[in-house]
C-alpha positions in Angstrom: -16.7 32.3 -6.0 -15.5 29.3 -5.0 -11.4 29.0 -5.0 -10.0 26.0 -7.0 -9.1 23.3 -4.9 -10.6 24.8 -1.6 -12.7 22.7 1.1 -15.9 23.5 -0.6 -14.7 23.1 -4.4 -13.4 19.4 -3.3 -16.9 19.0 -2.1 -18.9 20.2 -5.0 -16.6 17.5 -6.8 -17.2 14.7 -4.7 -21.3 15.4 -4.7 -21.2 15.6 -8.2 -19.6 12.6 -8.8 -22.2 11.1 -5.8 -25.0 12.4 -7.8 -23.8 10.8 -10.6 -23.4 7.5 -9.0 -26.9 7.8 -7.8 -28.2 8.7 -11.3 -26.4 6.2 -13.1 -27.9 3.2 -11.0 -26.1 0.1 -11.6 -22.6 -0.1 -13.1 -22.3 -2.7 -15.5 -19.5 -5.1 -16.3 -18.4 -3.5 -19.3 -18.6 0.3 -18.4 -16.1 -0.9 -15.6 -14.0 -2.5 -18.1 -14.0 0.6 -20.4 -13.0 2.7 -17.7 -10.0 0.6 -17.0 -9.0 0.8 -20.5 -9.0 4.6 -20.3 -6.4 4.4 -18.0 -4.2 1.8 -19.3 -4.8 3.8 -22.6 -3.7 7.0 -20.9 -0.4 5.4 -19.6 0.2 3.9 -23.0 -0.2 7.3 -24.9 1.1 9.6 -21.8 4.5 7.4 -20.7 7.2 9.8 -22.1 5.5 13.3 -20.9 4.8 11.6 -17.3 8.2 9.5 -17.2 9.7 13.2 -18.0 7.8 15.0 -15.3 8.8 12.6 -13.2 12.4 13.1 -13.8 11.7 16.9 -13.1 10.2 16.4 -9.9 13.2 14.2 -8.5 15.8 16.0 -9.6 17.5 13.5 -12.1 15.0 10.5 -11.2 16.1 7.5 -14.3 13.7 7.1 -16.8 13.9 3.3 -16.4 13.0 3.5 -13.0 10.0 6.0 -13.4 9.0 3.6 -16.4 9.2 0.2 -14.4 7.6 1.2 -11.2 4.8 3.4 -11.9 4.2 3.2 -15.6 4.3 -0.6 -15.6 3.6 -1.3 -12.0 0.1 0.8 -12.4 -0.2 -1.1 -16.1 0.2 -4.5 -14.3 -2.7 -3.7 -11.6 -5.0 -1.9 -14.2 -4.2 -5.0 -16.6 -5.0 -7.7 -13.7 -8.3 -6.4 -12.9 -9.2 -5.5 -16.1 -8.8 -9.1 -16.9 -10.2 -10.6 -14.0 -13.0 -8.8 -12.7 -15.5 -10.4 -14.3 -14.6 -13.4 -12.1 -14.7 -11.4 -9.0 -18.6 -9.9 -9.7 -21.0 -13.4 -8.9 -23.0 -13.2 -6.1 -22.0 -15.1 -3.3 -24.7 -18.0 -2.1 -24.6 -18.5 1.6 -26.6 -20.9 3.4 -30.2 -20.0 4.8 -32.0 -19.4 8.1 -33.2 -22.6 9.6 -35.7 -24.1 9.2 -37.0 -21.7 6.9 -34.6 -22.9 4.0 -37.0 -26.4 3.7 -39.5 -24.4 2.2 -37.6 -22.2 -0.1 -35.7 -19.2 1.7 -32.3 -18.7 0.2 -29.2 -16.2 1.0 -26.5 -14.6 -0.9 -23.9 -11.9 -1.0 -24.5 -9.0 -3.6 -20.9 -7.3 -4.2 -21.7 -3.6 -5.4 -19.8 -0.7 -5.3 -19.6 1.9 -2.5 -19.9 4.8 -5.1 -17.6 7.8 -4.8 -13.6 6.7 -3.8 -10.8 9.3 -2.4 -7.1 8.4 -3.4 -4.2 10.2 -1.5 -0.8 9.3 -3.2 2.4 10.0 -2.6 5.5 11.3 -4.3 8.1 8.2 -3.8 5.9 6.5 -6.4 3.6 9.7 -7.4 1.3 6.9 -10.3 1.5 3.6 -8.8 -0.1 5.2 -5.6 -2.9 6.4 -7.1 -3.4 4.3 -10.1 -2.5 1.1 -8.8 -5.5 1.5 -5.9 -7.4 2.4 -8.6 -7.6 -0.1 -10.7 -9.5 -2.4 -7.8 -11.8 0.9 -7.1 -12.6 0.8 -11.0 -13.4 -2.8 -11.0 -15.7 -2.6 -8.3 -17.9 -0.1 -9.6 -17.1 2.7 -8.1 -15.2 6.8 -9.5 -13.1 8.3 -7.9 -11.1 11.4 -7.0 -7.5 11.6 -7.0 -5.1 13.6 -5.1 -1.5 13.6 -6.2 1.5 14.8 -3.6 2.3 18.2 -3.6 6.3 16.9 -3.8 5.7 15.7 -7.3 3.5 18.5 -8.9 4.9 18.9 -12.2 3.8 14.7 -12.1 0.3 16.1 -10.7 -0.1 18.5 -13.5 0.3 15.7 -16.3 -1.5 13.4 -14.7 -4.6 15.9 -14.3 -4.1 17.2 -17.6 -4.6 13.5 -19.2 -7.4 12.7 -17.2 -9.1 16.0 -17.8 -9.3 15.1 -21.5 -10.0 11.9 -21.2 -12.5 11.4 -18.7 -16.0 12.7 -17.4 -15.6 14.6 -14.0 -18.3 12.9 -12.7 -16.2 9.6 -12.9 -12.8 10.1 -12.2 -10.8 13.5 -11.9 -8.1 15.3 -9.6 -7.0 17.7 -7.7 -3.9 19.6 -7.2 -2.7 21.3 -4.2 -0.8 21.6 -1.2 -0.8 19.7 2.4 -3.8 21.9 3.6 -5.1 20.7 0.3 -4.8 16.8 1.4 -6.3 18.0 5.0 -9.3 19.6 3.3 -9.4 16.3 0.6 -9.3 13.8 4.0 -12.5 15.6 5.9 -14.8 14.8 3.0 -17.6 12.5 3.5 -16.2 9.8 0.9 -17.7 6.5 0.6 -14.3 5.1 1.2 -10.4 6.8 1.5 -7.3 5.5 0.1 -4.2 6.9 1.5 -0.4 6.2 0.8 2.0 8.1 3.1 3.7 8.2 6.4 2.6 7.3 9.9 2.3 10.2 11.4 0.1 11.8 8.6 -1.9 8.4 8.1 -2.9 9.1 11.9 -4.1 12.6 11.1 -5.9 11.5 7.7 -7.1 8.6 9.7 -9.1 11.2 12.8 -10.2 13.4 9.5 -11.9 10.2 7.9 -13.5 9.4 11.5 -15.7 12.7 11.8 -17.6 11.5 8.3 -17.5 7.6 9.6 -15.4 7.0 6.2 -13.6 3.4 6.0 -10.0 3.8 5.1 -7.2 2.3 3.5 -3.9 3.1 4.9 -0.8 2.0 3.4 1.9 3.5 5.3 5.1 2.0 6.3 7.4 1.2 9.3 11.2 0.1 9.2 10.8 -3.7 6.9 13.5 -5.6 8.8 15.6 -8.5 7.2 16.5 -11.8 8.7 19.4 -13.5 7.2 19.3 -16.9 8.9 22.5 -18.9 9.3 22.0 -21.1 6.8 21.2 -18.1 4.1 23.6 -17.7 1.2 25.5 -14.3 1.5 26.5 -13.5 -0.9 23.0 -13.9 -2.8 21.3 -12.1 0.8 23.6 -8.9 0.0 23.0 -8.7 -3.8 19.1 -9.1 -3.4 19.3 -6.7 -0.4 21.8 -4.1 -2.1 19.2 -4.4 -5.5 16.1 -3.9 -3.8 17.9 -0.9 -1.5 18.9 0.6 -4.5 15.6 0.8 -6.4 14.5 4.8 -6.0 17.7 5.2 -3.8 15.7 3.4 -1.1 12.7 5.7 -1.1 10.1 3.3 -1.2 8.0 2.1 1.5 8.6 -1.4 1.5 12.6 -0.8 1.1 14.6 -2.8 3.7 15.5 -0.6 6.5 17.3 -2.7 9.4 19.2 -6.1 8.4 19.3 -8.7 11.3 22.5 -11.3 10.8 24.4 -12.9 12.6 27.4 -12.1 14.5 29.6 -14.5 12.7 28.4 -13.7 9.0 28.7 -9.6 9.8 31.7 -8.7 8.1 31.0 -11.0 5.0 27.4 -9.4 4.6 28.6 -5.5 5.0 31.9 -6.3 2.2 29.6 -8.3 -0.1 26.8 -5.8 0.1 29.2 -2.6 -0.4 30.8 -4.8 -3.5 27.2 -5.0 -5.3 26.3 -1.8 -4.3 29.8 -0.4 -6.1 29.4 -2.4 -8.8 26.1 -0.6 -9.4 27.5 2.8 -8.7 30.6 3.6 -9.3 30.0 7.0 -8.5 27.2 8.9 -6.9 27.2 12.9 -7.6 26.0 13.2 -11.3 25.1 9.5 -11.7 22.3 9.4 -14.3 21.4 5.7 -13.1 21.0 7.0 -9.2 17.8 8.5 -8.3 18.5 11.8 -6.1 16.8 12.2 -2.8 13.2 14.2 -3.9 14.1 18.2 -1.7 16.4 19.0 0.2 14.2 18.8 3.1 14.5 14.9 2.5 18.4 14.9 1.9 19.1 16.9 5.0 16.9 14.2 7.0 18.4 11.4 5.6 22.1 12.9 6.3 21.3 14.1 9.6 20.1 10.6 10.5 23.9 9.0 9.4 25.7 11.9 11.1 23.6 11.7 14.6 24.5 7.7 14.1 27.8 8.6 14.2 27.9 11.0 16.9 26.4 8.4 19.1 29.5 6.0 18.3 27.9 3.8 15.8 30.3 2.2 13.0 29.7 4.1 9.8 30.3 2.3 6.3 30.0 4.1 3.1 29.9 3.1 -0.1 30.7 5.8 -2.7 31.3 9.4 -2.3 29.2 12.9 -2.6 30.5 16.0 -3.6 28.7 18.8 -1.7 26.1 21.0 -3.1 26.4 19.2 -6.8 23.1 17.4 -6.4 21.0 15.6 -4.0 22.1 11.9 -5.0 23.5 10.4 -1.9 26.1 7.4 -1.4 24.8 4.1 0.3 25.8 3.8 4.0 25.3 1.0 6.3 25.0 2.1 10.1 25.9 -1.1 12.3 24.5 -1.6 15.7 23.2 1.8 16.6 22.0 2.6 20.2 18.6 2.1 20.5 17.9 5.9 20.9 19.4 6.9 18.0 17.3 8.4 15.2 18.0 6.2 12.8 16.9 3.4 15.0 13.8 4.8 15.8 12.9 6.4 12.6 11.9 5.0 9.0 14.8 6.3 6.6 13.3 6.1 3.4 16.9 6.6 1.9 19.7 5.1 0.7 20.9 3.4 4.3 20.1 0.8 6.5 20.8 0.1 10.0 22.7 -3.7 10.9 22.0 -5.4 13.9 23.8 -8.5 14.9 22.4 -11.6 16.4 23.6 -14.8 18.7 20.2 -16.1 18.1 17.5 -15.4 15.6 14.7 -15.7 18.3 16.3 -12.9 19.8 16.1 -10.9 16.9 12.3 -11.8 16.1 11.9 -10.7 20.0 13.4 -7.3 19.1 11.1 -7.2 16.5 8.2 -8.1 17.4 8.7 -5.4 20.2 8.4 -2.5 18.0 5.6 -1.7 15.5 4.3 -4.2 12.9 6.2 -3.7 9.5 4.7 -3.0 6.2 7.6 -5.7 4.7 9.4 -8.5 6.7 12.4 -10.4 4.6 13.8 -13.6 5.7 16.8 -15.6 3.8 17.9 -18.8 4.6 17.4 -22.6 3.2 16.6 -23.8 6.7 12.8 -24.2 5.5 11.9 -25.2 9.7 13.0 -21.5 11.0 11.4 -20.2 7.6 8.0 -21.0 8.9 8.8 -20.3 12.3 9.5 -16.7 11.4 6.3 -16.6 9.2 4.4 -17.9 12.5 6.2 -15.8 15.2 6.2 -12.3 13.3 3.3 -10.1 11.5 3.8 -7.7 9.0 2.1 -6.7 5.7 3.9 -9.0 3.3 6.8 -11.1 2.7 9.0 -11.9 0.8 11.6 -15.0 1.1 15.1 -15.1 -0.3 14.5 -11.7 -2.0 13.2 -8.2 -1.0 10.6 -5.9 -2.4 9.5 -8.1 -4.7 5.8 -9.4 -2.9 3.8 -6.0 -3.8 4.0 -7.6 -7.4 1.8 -10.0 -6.2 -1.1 -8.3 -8.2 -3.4 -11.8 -7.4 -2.7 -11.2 -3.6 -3.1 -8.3 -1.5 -1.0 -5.6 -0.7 -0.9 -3.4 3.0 0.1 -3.3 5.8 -1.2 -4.3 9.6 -1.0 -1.8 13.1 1.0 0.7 12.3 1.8 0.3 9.1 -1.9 0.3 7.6 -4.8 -1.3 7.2 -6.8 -2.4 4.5 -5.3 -3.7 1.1 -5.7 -3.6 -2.7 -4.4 -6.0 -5.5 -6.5 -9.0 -6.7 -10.0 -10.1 -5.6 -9.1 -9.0 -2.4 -9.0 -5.3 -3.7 -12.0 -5.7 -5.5 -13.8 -6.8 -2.0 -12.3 -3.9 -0.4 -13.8 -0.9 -2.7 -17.1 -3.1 -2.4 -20.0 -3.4 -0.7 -21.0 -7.0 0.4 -24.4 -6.6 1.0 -26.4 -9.5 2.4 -29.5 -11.0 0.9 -32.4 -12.9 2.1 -35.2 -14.3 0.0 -37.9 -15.6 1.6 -39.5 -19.5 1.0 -43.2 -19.9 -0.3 -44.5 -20.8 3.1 -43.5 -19.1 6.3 -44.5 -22.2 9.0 -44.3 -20.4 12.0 -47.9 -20.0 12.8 -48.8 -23.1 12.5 -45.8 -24.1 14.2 -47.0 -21.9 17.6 -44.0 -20.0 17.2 -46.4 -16.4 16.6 -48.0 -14.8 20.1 -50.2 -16.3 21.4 -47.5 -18.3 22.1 -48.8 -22.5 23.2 -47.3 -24.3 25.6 -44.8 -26.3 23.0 -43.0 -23.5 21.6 -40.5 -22.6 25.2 -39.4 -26.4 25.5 -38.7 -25.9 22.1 -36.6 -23.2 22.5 -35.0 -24.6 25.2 -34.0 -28.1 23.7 -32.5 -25.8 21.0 -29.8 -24.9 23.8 -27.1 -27.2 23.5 -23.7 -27.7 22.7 -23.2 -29.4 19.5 
């Protein structure tokens, strides 16, 4: 028999769904739309049992927070397709071989969907990962197989649960398991692979998708760094920076990780930023409003991180205080110029601290930057709108945002990834749609082909080279 969840099970899930696809034939504009209801429905009806789950898998994770980032954040994608889809389906006309379009040939783009979809989340945001990505693979067309993190499984279970009564298999449905589970879930021949996660395990996912030729999208991560130009308002630059930290107790992948400011505004940045961050949370162990660190595998990374920083001689600032063993909610720390060899230089934290370089000038800091790998998020505050657009020019990353932080994957009309090493490929918007899509090319021949009467057909005359060769120019 074949064991729930194995290699072979996954398989006999994603050729069912395959054969389906086949069967089906084309999928029209309204079963796409339906489908997308389902899910908005299911979030709708579902929102207290997964927000609770939720809770359970974190420890202590706020309600609110589980509410506004993957309850509404996946209702804001599903809704944004859903309503703009239709726009997104049109062929594309493109212009015609020559000469052939004077007598009637014509071209276009056909946009249909690659048929069966593999989605990887993770547990920092255990819906939006896979819902989100969704929504764009339900627009175009396509079903889909979802595979929620083993970190948040009481999260899985609901979510499986819900869809189980709500959908046909053979259009969207999960499965449950562990990291060999994911491993198994990533060598299947899918039409296309969605994957939210770390570096390191995108890589692997990445080599597993290769020995089927599967495209992938990989939204991974990096360390998002922050330039506060000179002429940036502080006190706004820490609020916005200690806000969007904050959010999941800086377990998100676009959280700011290293600040860049100058030497001169240092001290003003690290007071102002502890003083929002207080004001926040008053207190850490027990704090209801504090999301905890997801294991203790996490927790003891995140401290071991701070405590290597300070064994190295980096300054240490702390905001708040733990007490040990009462849960895994950890106070806000700021680690200022770190060597470069330290772990939580060269590591992402995905926690509640951030690393604080100093600058003389911001060129040198975009040097530093642009030495490493490309970041999923890049920040820049300042009013000085001519080194604005030099940093957009002279760095790459995913996205950015400007005077604020975390705030351009809400972009649902643009797209959302990340470039190098943190990821590749994109959902959100039309852009989304095209990724999950097929653009197929179409010619359509004219109602005379010329050619032999031209002398362009064997035998050739003696016309048809010099006309070949006065086609060789320049402009």
């Amino acid at each position: 028999m074949t064991q729930p969840h194995s290699f072979d099970y996954i398989a006999q899930l994603q050729q069912a769904q395959k054969q389906a696809f086949i069967v089906q034939g084309a999928v029209s504009a309204d079963l796409r739309q339906q489908r997308l209801q389902q899910v908005i429905d299911l979030l709708v009806e579902c929102q207290d049992e997964l927000c609770a789950a939720m809770g359970e898998d974190f420890g202590g994770r706020p309600v609110e927070f589980s509410l506004a980032n993957d309850v509404l954040g996946s209702l804001a994608s599903l809704k944004h397709a859903r309503d703009h889809f239709r726009e997104w389906l049109a062929d594309s006309p493109r212009e015609s071989v020559k000469p052939f379009d004077m007598f009637g040939a014509t071209a276009w783009v056909k946009y249909q969907p690659k048929g069966v979809v593999g989605i990887i989340g993770t547990w920092n945001a255990p819906l939006f990962t896979l819902l989100s990505p969704l929504a764009c693979v339900f627009a175009a067309g396509n079903s889909a197989v979802l595979k929620p993190s083993e970190i948040a499984p009481r999260t899985a279970s609901v979510l499986a649960a819900a869809i189980a009564k709500r959908f046909d298999p053979a259009v969207l449905t999960v499965v449950q398991g562990d990291a060999g589970v994911s491993a198994a879930f990533a060598e299947q021949a899918w039409d296309h692979l969605v994957f939210t996660g770390s570096i390191p395990v995108g890589k692997s996912i990445m080599a597993a998708a290769a020995k089927n030729l599967v495209p992938v999208t990989l939204e991974l991560g990096g360390k998002s760094p922050v330039l506060i130009g000179e002429s940036a308002d502080i006190a706004n630059a820490a609020e916005r920076i200690a806000v969007g930290k904050a959010l999941n107790s800086g377990q998100l992948c676009v959280a700011p990780d290293t600040l860049w400011v100058h030497e001169s505004q240092l001290e003003a940045l690290i007071a102002k930023i502890g003083e929002v961050y207080a004001g926040m949370y008053p207190s850490t162990t027990g704090n209801r409003d504090m999301t905890p660190i997801v294991n203790d595998r996490h927790y003891a990374r995140i401290a071991g991180y701070v405590q290597d920083a300070k064994d190295c001689g980096a300054r240490v600032v702390q905001v708040g205080e733990v007490e040990a063993g009462q849960d895994r909610r950890l106070p806000f720390t700021l680690v200022v110029n770190p060597p470069a060899d330290a772990q939580i230089s060269q590591q992402e934290i995905f926690g509640p601290a951030v690393v604080v370089r100093t600058f003389q000038h911001i060129k040198d800091a975009v040097g530093q930057i642009n030495a490493g790998d490309r970041p999923l998020a890049l920040y820049y505050f300042g009013t000085d709108e001519a080194e604005r657009n030099w940093v957009l020019d002279n760095t790459l990353s995913g996205g950015v945002s400007i005077n604020d932080v975390t705030m351009h994957p809400a972009l649902h009309e643009a797209p959302f990834g990340g470039v190098g090493a943190s990821g590749m490929g994109h959902y959100h918007g039309r852009e989304g749609f095209l990724q999950f899509s097929h653009a197929r090319s179409v010619y359509n021949a004219g109602g005379h082909d010329p050619r032999r009467e031209w002398g362009m057909l064997p035998p050739y005359g003696e016309h048809f080279l010099p006309m070949l060769k006065g086609n060789v120019t320049s402009v």
